[in-house]
C-alpha positions in Angstrom: -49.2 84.9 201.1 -48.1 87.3 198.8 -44.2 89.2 198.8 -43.2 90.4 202.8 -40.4 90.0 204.6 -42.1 86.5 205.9 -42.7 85.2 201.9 -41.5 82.0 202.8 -42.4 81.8 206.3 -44.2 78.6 205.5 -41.5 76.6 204.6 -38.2 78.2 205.0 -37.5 75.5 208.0 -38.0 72.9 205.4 -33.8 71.4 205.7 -32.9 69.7 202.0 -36.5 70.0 200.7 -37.7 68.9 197.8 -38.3 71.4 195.0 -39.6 71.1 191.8 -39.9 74.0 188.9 -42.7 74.2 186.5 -43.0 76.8 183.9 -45.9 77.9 181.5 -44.8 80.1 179.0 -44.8 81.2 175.4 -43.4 84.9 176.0 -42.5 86.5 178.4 -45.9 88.4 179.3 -47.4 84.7 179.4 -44.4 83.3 181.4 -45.8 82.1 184.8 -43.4 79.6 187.0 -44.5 77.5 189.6 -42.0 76.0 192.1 -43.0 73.3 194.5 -41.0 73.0 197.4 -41.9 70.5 200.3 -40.0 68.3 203.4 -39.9 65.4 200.4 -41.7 63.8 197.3 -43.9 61.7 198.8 -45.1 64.0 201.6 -47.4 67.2 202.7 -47.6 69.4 203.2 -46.4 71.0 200.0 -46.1 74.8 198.9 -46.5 76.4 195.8 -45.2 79.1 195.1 -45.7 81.2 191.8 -44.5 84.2 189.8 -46.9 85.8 187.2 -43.9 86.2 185.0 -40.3 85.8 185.2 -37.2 86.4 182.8 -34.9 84.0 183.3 -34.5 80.5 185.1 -32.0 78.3 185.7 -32.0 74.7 187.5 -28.5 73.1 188.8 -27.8 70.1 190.5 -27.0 70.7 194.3 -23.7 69.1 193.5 -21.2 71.5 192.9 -23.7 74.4 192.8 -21.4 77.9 193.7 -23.8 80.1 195.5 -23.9 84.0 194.0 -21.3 85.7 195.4 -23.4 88.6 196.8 -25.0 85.5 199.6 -21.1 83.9 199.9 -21.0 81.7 203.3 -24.9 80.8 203.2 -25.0 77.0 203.8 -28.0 75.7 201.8 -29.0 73.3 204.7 -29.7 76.1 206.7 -31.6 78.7 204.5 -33.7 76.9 201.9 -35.0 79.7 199.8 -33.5 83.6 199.4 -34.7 86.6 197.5 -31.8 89.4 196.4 -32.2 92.4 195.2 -28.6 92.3 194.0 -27.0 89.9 192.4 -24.4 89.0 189.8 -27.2 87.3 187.9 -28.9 90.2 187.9 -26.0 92.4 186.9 -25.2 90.1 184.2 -28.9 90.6 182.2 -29.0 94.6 181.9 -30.6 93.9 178.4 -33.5 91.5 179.4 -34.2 94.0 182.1 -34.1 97.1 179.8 -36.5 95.2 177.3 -39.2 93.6 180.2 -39.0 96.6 182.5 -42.6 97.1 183.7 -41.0 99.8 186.4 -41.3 97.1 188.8 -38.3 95.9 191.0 -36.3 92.3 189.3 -35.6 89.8 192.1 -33.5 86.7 192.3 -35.0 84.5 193.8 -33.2 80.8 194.6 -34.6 78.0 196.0 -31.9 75.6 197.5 -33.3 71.9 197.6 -31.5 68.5 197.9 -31.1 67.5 194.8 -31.4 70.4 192.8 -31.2 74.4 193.2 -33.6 76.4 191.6 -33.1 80.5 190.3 -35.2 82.7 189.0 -35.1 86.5 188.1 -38.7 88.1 188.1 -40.6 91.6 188.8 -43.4 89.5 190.3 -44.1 89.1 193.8 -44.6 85.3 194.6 -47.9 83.7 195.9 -47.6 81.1 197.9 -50.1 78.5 198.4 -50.2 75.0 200.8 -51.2 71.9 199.1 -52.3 69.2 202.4 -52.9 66.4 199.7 -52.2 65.3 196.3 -53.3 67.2 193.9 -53.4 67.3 190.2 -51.8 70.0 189.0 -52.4 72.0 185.6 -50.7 74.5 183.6 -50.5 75.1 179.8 -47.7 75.0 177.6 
């Protein structure tokens, strides 16, 4: 499923999921992420979603995680994953954007699991794909 209103449609129900971040990178025009998200570890299905490129990350325990102001009063057991279009992130990198604009839109994106929150600012819409079994997974460094 690629970027709609219903991008994470498949998993958005998904209450103190699992998520996982994988990145593959060596500059930013060879900077794909891949974030796992599913009901637990051990279980499927799983969904992958990934960004062709991306300009920052960042990865925070859910423990004393303070949500962007700009999505104040969401309670991350209710809404797992959110895309912004404004952000104080986003405010904060007017440089990165400047150099990486590709006249494409940059998008927070943060995926809220339960043990760890995941963020990332990209001009890439996700795909997302559904994994029913395990899987090996490869991506280059």
């Amino acid at each position: 499923i690629r970027m709609n209103e219903n991008w994470n449609i498949e998993f958005r129900e998904l209450v103190f999921p699992s998520v996982e971040l994988f990145l593959q990178s060596n500059k930013v025009e060879n900077s794909k992420v891949y974030i796992v998200i599913g009901k637990s570890v051990d279980l499927y299905p799983k969904f992958v979603v990934e960004f062709d490129r991306y300009i920052a990350f960042r990865s925070n325990e859910e423990t004393g995680y303070k949500m962007d102001s700009k999505v104040s009063g969401v309670n991350n057991s209710i809404i797992n994953s959110i895309c912004l279009l404004e952000s104080d992130w986003l405010e904060s990198i007017v440089i990165s954007k400047t150099l990486y604009n590709k006249g494409r839109p940059f998008r927070h994106f943060i995926f809220c699991g339960g043990d760890n929150i995941v963020e990332l600012i990209t001009d890439s819409d996700p795909i997302v794909k559904a994994i029913f079994e395990e899987t090996e997974f490869k991506y280059r460094v």
